[in-house]
C-alpha positions as CSV (number, residue, x, y, z in Angstrom):
1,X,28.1,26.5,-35.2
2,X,26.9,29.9,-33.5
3,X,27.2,33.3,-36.1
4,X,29.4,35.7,-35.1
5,X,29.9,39.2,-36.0
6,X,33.5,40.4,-34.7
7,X,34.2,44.3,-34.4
8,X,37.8,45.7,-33.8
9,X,37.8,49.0,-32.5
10,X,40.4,51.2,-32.3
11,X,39.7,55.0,-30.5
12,X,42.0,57.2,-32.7
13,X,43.1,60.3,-31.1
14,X,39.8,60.4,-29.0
15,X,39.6,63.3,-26.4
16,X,37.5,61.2,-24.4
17,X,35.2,62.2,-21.7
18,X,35.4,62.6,-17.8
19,X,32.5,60.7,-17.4
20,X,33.9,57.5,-18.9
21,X,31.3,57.3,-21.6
22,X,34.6,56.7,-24.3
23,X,35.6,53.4,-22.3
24,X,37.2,53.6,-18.9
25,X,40.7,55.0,-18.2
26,X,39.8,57.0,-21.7
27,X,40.7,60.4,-20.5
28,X,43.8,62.3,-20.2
29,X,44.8,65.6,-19.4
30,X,46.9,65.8,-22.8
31,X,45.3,67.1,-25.6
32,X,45.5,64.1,-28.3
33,X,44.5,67.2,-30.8
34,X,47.4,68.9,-30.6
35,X,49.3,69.0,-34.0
36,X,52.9,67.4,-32.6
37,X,51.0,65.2,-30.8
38,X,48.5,64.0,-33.4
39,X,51.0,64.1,-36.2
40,X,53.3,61.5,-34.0
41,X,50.4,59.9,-33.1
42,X,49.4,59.0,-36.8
43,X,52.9,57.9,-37.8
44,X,52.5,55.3,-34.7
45,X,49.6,54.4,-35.9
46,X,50.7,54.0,-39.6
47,X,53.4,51.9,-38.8
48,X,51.9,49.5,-35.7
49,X,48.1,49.1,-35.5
50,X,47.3,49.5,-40.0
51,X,49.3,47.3,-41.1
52,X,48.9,44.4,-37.6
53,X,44.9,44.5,-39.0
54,X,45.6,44.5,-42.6
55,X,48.3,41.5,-41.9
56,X,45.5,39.2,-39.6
57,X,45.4,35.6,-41.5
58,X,41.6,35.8,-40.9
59,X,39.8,38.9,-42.1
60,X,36.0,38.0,-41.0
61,X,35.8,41.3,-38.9
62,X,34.7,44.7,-39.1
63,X,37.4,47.8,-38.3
64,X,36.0,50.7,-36.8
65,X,38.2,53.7,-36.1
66,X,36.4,56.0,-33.5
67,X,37.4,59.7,-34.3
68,X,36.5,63.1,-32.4
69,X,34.4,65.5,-34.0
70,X,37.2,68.1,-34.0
71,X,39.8,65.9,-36.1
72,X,41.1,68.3,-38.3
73,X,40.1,67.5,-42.0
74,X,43.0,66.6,-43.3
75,X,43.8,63.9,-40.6
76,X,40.1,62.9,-41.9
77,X,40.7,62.5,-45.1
78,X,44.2,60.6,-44.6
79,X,42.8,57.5,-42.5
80,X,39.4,57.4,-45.2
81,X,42.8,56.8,-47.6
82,X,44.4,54.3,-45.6
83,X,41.5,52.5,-44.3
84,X,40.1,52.6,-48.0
85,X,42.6,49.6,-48.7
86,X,41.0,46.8,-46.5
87,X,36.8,46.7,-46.6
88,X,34.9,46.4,-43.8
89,X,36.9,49.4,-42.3
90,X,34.6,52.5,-41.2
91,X,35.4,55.6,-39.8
92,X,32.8,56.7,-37.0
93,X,32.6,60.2,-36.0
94,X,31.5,59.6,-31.9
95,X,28.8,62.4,-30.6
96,X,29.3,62.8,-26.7
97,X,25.9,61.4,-26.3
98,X,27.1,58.6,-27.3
99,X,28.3,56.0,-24.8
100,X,30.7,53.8,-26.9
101,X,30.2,51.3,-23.7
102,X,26.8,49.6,-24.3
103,X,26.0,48.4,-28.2
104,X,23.2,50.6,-29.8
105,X,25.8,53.1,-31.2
106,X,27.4,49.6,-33.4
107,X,23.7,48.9,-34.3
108,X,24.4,50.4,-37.6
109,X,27.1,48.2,-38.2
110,X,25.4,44.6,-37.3
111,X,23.0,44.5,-39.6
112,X,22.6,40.7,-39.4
113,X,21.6,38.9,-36.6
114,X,24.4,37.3,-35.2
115,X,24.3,35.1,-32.4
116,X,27.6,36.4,-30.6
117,X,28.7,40.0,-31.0
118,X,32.6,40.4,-30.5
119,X,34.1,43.3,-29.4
120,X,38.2,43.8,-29.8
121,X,39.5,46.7,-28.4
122,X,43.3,47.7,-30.1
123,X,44.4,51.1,-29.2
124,X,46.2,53.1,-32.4
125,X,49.4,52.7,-30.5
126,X,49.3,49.0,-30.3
127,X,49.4,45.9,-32.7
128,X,48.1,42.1,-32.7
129,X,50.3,39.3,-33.7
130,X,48.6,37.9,-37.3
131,X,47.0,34.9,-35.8
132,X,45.1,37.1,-32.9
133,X,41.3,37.2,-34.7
134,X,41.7,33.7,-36.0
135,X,42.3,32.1,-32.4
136,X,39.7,34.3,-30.7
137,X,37.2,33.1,-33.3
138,X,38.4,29.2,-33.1
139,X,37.9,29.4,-29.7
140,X,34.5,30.8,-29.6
141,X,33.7,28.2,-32.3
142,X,35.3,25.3,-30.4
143,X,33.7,26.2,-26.9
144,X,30.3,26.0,-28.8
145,X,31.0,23.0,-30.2
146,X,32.5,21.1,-26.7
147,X,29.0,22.8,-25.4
148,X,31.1,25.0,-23.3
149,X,30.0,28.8,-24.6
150,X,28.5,30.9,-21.9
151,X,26.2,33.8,-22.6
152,X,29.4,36.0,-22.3
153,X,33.0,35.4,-22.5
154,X,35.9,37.8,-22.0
155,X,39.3,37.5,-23.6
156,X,42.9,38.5,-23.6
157,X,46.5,37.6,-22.7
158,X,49.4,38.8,-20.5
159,X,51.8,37.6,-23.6
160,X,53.1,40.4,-24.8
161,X,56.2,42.5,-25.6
162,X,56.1,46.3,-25.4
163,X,58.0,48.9,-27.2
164,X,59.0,51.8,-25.3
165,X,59.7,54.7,-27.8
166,X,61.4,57.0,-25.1
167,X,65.3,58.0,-26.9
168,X,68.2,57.6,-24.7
169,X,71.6,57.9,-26.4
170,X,72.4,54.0,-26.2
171,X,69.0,53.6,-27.2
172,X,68.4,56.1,-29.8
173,X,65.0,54.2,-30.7
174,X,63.7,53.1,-27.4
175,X,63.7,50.0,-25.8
176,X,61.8,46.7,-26.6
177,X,60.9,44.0,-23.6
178,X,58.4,41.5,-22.9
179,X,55.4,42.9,-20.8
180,X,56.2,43.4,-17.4
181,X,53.5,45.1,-15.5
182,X,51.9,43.6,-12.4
183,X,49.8,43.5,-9.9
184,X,51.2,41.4,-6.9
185,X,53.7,39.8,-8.8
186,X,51.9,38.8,-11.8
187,X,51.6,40.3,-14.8
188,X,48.5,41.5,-16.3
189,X,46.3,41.1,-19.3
190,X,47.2,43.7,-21.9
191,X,44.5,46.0,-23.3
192,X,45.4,45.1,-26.7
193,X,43.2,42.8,-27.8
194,X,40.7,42.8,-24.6
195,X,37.4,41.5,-26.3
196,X,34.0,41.0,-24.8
197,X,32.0,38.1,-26.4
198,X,28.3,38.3,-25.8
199,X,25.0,37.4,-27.1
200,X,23.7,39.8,-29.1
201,X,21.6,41.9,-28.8
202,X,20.8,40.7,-25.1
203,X,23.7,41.6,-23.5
204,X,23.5,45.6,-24.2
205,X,27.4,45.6,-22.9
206,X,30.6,46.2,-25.2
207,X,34.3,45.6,-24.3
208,X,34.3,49.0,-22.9
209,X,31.4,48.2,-20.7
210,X,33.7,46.1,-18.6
211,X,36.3,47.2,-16.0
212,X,40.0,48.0,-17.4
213,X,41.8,45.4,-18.4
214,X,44.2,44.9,-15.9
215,X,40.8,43.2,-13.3
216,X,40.3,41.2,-16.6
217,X,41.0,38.1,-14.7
218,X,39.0,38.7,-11.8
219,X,35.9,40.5,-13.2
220,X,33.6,37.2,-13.0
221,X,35.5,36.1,-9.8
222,X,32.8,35.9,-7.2
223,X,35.3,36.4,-4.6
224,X,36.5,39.9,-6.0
225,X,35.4,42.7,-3.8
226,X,36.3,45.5,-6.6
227,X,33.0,47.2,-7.0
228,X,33.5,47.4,-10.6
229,X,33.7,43.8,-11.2
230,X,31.0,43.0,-8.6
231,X,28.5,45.7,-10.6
232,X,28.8,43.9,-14.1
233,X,28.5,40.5,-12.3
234,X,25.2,41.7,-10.6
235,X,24.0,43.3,-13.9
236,X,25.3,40.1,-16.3
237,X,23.0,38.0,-13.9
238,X,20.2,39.9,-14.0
239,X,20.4,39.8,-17.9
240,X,20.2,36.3,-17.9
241,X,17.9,36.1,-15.6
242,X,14.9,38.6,-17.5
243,X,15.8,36.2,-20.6
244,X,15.5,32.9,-19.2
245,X,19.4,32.4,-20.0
246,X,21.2,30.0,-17.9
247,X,23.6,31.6,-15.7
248,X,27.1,30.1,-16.0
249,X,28.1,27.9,-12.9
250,X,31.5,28.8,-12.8
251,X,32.3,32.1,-13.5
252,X,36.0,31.6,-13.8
253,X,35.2,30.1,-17.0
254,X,34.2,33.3,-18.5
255,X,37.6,34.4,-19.1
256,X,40.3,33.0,-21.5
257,X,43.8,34.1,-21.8
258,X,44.8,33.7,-25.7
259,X,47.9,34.2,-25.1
260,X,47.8,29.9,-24.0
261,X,46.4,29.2,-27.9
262,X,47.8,31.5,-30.1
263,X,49.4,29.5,-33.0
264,X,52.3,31.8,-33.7
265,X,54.2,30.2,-36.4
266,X,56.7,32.9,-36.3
267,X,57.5,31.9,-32.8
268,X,56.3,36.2,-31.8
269,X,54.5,36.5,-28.6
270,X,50.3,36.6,-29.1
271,X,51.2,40.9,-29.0
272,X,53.3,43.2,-29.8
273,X,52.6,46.5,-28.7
274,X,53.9,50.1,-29.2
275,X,53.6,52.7,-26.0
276,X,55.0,55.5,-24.4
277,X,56.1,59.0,-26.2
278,X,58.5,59.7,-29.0
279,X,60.9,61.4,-26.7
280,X,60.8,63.0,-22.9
281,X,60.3,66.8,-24.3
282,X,57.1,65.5,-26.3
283,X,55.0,64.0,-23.1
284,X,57.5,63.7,-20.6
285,X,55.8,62.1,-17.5
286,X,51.6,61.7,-18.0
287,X,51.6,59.9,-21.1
288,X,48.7,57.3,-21.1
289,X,51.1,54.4,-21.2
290,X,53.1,56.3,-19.2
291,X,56.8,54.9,-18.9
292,X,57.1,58.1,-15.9
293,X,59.8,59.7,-18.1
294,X,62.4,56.9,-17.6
295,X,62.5,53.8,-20.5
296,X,62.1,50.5,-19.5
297,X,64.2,47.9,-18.6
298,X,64.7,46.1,-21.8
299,X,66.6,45.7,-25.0
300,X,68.4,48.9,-26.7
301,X,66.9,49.3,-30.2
302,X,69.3,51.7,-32.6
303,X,69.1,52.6,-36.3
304,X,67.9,50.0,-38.9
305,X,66.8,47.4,-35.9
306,X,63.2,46.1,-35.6
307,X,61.6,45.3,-32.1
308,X,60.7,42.0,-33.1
309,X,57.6,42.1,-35.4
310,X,55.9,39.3,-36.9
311,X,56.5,39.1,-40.7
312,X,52.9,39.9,-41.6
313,X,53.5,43.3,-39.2
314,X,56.3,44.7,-41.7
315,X,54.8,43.6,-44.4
316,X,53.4,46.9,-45.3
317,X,56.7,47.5,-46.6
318,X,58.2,51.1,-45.2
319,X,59.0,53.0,-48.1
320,X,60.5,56.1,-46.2
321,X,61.8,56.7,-42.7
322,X,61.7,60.1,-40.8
323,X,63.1,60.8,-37.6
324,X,60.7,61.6,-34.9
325,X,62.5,62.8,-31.5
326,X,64.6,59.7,-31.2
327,X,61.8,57.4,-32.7
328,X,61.8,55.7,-36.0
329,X,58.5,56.0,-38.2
330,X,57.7,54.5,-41.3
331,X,54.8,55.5,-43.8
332,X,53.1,52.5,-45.4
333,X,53.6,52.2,-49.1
């Protein structure tokens, strides 16, 4: 059985850079720094991605929460609290020479010498469902074992349901429905939960090395013309090639959408995701996950209701409820 080391990383409240050094599609005209804007961003956080990681049924994986230097110190000093709970959970401080998309800035954080590095990207807006890490590693471990585990393997799922948290007065709380983007018809992996799985340390190349998340499907496709996912097939091969590493023969095994072996007792989708703005005055048309001012077409959610989260989400127990333009949030006991 191949050694894994599995990292989960969430960019909290990043800034991000132009040059897409922070992962691509990591840069917004917003500033995430902004006090209404970070505070709301923190209670989303609180009550969606903290408790998803602290509920996963397997906990073999390091938590790293990517912050900007300029996080004000109090911000600081509250997510050292709540991470403090749950071990393996760092807080890393990213300098702008540091390009969060190749692996020598999580050197510091593998200091064994795992066969396979995993990286998990989970925004602070989003959640997985409890038995998300578990499958991934299961099916790491299983592809080894059928002698099916390439050099590098991408995963990620299109299951999903999204929470809209744009107010309207029949949905004082936003709107819940499943995931609905697409591209020609068909909807797309989510970025929650996109994970690169790679042997480590040859494969200098971290989930944020790859192209966004909706080309996850077609990025070892060697029929796709996208330059993007033409460039890390070119550099992939080349990798293998300066280390004597057998090339896979069919790339289109080198993606797996977890969303098809997810065992979710609870009967929840493999995701369930948080996006959008608290309410139109806050971000009202460029928000990253950008519902363009107008909620989606989904399920009304008013006072007291719950957009469908797994047990192991809500088990952080709320203890007190603010209003937050229109949105619900709930501080973790």
């Amino acid at each position: 059985m191949p050694s894994l080391r599995h990292l989960v990383i969430t960019r909290f409240s990043y800034r991000g850079c132009a040059d897409g050094s922070a992962g691509p599609g990591w840069f917004s005209k917003h500033d995430p720094l902004e006090p209404e804007r970070l505070a709301f961003r923190r209670r989303v956080f609180e009550t969606t991605c903290l408790p998803s990681l602290a509920g996963q049924a397997c906990q073999d994986f390091d938590w790293i929460l990517v912050v900007d230097p300029a996080l004000p110190s109090r911000d600081f000093k509250r997510l050292q609290s709540l991470i403090s709970r749950r071990e393996r959970s760092f807080i890393h401080v990213r300098r702008r020479t540091e390009d969060l998309r190749n692996i020598n800035w999580l050197r510091a954080y593998v200091k064994d010498a795992p066969d396979y590095l995993v990286t998990t990207n989970v925004d602070d807006d989003d959640a997985l469902s409890s038995s998300y890490i578990g499958a991934l590693q299961k099916r790491v471990h299983s592809f080894d074992a059928a002698r099916r585990a390439t050099p590098f393997m991408a995963f990620g799922t299109r299951r999903a349901v999204e929470w809209d948290m744009l107010a309207s007065s029949q949905a004082p709380f936003g709107t819940v429905a499943p995931w609905h983007r697409t591209i020609n018809g068909r909807p797309f992996v989510v970025s929650c939960g996109y994970s690169l799985c790679a042997l480590y340390p040859i494969y200098d190349c971290t989930v944020f090395g790859l192209p966004e998340h909706p080309w996850a499907e077609r990025i070892f496709d060697p029929g796709c013309a996208d330059s993007r996912c033409a460039a890390i097939r070119l550099r992939f091969r080349e990798i293998a090639e300066n280390n004597c590493i057998e090339y896979p023969r069919s790339l289109e095994m080198c993606f797996y959408d977890l969303g098809q072996v997810t065992e979710a007792g609870d009967g929840q989708p493999s995701f369930q995701r948080s996006g959008g703005a608290a309410s139109r005055a806050e971000a009202p048309t460029a928000d990253r996950h950008g519902s363009r001012g107008v909620p989606r077409r989904g399920r009304g959610l008013a006072a007291g209701d719950r957009p469908g989260w797994p047990a192991a989400l809500m088990s952080g127990r709320p203890t007190r409820r603010s209003r937050m333009g229109g949105s619900i949030a709930s501080s973790i006991a």
